[in-house]
Wavefront OBJ file of the C-alpha trace (Angstrom):
o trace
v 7.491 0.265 -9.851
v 5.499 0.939 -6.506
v 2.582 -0.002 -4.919
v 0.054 1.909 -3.362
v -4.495 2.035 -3.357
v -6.993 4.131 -5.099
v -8.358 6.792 -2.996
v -10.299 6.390 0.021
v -8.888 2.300 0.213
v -10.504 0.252 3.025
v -8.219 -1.301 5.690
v -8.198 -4.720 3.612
v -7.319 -2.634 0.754
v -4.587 -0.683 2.713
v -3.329 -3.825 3.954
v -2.942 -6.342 0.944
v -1.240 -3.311 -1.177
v 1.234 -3.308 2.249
v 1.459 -6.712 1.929
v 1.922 -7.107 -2.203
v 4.646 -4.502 -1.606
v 5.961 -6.039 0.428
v 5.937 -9.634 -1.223
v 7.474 -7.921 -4.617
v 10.656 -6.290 -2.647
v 9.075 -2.186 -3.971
v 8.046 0.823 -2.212
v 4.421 1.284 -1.252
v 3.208 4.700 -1.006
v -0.250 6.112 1.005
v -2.358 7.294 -1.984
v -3.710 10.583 -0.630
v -4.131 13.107 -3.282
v -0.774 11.706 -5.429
v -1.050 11.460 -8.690
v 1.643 9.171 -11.162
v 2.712 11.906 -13.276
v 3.231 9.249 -15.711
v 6.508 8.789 -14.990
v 6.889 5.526 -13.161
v 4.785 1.933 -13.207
v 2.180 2.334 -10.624
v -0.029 -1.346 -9.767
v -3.164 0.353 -8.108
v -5.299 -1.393 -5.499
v -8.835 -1.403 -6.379
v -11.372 -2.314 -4.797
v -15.742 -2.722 -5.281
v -18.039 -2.280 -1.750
v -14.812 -2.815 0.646
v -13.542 -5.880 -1.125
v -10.158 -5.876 -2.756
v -11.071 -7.080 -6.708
v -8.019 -6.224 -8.577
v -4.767 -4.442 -9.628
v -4.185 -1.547 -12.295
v -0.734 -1.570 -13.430
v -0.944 2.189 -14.916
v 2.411 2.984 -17.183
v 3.977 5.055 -19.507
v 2.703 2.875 -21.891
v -1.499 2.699 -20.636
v -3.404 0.540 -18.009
v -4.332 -3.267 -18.115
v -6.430 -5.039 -15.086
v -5.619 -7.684 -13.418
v -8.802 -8.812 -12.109
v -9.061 -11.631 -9.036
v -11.008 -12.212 -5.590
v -8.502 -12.681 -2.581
v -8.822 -15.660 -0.672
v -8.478 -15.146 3.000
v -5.757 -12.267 4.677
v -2.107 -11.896 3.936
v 0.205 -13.677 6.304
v 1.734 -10.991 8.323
v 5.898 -10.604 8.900
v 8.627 -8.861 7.504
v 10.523 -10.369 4.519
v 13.914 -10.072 2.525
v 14.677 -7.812 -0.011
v 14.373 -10.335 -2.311
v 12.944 -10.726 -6.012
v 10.313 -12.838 -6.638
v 10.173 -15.446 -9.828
v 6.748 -16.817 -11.786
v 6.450 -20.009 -11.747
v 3.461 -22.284 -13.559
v 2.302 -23.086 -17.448
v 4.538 -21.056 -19.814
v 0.880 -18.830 -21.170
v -0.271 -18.559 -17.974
v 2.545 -17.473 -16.269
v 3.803 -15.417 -18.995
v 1.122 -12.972 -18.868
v 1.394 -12.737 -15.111
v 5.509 -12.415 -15.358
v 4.692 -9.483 -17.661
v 1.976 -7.714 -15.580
v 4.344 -7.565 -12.905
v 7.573 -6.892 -14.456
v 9.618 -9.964 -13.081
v 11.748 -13.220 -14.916
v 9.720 -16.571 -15.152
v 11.407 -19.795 -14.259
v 10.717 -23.478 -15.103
v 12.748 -24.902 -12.634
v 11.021 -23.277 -9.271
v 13.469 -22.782 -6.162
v 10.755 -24.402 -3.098
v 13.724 -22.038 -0.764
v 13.084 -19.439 -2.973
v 10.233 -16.633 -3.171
v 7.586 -17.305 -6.049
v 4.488 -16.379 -7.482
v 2.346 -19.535 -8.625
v 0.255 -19.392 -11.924
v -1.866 -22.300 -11.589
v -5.477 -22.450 -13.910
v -7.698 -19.663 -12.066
v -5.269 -18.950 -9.260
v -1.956 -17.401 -8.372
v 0.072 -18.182 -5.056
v 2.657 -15.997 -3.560
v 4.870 -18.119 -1.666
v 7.770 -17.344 0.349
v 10.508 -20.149 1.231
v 7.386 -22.943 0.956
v 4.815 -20.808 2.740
v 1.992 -19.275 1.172
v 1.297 -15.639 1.993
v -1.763 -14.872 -0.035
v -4.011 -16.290 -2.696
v -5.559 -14.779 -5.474
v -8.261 -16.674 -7.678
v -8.654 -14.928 -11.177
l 1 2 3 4 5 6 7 8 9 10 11 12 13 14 15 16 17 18 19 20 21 22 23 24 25 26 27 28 29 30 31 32 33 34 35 36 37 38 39 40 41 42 43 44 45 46 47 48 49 50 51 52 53 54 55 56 57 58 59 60 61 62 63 64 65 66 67 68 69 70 71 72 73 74 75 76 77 78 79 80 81 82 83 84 85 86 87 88 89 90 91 92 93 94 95 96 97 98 99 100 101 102 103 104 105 106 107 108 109 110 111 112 113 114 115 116 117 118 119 120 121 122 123 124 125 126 127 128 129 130 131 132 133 134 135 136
């Protein structure tokens, strides 16, 4: 899996696909004129008039949307190589678990890094700290 924008991204754009990257411990690669191939899982930034509104997970297997607003920037910093889990409801975090290819856990780690699947918003956290919000 990798990261990267659709053509043309905006800075915001540029930088939360950085920053989701970078949160998810996989490569993120500048866009240009690339194209999948079809080969690997691609989540595509999108975005509508500058704004950052969702990712495409393209696949093998087709496309699905995950559509959200983001609240606020993405906390700057480098982080560990490490694998984030999916915390939250079991059918809420499910889905998001499965969009982005990780385990869920019922028993969250507050040291650990974690994506939060609350009712209309998701958290990424980091060792208690909240990098970025998404509200679905």
């Amino acid at each position: 899996m990798l990261v990267t924008t659709s053509r043309d991204p905006s800075p915001k754009a540029r930088r939360f696909g950085r920053a989701l990257a970078e949160f998810l411990s996989v490569p993120y690669l500048n866009r240009g004129k690339h194209s999948s191939g079809g080969e690997e899982t691609w989540l595509v930034v999108v975005e509508d008039h500058g704004n950052t509104r969702g990712i495409v997970k393209r696949s093998i297997a087709g496309e699905e949307l995950l559509a959200f607003r983001l609240q606020g920037e993405p906390l700057a910093g480098r982080l560990k190589k490490d694998v984030p889990v999916v915390t939250g409801r079991a059918t809420e975090s499910k889905a998001i678990a499965q969009f982005f290819e990780l385990m869920r856990s019922d028993l969250p780690d507050p040291e650990a890094r974690t994506i939060s699947v609350a009712s209309g918003r998701i958290d990424f956290m980091d060792e208690g700290a909240t990098r970025f919000s998404l509200r679905l």
